[in-house]
C-alpha positions as CSV (number, residue, x, y, z in Angstrom):
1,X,-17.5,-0.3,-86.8
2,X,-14.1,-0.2,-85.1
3,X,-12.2,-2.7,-84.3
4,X,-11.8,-4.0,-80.6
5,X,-8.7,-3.6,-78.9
6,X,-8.2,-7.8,-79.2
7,X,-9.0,-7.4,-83.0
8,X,-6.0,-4.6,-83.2
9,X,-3.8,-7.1,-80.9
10,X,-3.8,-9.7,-83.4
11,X,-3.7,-8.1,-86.4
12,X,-0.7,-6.4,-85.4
13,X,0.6,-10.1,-83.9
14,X,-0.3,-12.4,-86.4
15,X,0.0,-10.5,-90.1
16,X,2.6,-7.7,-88.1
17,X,0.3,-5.3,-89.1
18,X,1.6,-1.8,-87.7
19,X,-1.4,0.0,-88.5
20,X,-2.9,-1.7,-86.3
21,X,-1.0,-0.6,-83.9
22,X,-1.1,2.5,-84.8
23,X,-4.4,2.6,-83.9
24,X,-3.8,1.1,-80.8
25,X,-1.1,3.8,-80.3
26,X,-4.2,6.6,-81.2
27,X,-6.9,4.9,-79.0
28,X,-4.2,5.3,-75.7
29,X,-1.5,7.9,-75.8
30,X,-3.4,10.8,-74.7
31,X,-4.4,8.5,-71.1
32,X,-0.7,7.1,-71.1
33,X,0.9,10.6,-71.9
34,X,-1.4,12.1,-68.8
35,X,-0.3,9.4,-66.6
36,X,3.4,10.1,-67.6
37,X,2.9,13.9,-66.7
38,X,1.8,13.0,-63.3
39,X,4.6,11.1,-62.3
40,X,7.2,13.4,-64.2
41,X,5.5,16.1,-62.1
42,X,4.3,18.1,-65.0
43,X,7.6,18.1,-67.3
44,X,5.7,17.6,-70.6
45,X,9.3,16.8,-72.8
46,X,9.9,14.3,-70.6
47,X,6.5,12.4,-70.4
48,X,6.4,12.7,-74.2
49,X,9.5,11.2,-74.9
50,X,8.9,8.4,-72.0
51,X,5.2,7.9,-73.5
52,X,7.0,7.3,-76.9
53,X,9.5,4.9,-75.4
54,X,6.7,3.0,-73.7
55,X,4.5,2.4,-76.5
56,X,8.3,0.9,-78.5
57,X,8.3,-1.2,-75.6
58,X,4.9,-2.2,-76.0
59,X,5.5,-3.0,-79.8
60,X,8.2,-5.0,-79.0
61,X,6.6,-7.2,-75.8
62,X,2.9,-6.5,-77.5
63,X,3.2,-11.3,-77.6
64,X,3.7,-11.2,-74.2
65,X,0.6,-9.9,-72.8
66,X,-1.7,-12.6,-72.3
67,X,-5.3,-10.9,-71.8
68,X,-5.1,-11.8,-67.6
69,X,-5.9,-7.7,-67.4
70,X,-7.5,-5.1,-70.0
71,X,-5.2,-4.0,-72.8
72,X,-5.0,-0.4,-71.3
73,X,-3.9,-2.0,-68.1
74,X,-0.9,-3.9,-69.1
75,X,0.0,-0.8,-71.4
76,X,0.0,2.0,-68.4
77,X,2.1,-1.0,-66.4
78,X,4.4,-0.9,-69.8
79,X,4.9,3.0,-69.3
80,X,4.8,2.9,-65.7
81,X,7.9,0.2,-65.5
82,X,9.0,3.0,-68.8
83,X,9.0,5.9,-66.0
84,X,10.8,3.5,-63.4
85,X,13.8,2.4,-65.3
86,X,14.0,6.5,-66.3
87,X,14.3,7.1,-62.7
88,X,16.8,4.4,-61.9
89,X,19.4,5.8,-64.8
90,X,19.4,9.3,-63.9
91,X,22.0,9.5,-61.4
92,X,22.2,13.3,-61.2
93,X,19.4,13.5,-58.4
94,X,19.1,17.1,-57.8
95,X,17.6,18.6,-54.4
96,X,14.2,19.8,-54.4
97,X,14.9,23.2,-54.1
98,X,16.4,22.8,-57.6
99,X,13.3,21.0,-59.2
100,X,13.0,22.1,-62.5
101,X,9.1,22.0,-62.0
102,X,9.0,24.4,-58.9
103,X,9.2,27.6,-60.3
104,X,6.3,27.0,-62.5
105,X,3.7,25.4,-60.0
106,X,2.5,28.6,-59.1
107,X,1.2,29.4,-62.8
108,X,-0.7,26.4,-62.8
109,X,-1.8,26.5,-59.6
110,X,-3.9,29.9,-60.7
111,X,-3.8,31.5,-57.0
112,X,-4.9,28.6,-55.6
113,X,-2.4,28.2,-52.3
114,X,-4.0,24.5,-51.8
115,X,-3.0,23.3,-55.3
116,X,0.5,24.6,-54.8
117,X,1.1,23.2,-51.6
118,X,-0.4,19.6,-52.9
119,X,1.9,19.7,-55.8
120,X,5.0,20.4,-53.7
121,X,4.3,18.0,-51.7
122,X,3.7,15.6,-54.3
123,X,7.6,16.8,-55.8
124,X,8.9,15.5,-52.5
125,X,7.5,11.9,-52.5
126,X,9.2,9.1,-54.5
127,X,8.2,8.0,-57.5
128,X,6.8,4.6,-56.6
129,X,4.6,6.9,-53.9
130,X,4.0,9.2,-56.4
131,X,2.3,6.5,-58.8
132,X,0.7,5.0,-56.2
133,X,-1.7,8.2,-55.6
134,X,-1.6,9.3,-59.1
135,X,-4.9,8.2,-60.3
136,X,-4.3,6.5,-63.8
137,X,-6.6,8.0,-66.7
């Protein structure tokens, strides 16, 4: 039987066991990865690498969480604070008709003029209103 997420919490708390974590780490990066791609707007690179800093963070402030929510709650908060300190340290803001993402909404959008229109609309809201109509896997 596998363990429970509150099994893997303390294992990898009390006897710092990391493959406990790892587990942890398996059980949640395809949801936290997704949600990352939502609010990046697609750019894969970039939700990987902020997926991997968010489950470092997590490692790191795994004693602080205090079971008040589910385990894969306080962990998309963990990489949705990850996206939001991304977002504050790029200064180079580029206009929209310069999103990297643009050109390439059309070739997943297969023909459909609705989906492209909803995901250039969703380019032009902030991120904090961007997360806040991204459903969370």
């Amino acid at each position: 039987m596998e363990p429970n997420d509150a099994e893997l919490i303390s294992r990898t708390l009390v006897e710092r066991d990391s493959r406990a974590f790892d587990l942890l780490v398996l059980r949640y990066q395809a949801p936290v990865r997704c949600l990352l791609r939502r609010l990046t707007g697609g750019d894969e690179a970039l939700a990987d690498d902020l997926a991997q800093e968010a489950f470092l963070v997590a490692w790191r402030k795994l004693g602080s969480f205090r079971n008040e929510a589910r385990f894969p709650t306080w962990l998309h908060q963990v990489a949705y604070r990850t996206f939001l300190a991304h977002t504050r340290c790029r200064r180079d803001h580029e206009p929209l008709d310069d999103h990297p993402n643009l050109g390439s909404v059309g070739s997943t959008a297969r023909g459909s003029d609705f989906q492209h229109d909803l995901e250039i609309a969703m380019l032009k809201l902030s991120e904090p209103e961007r997360a806040i109509v991204t459903p969370s896997a």
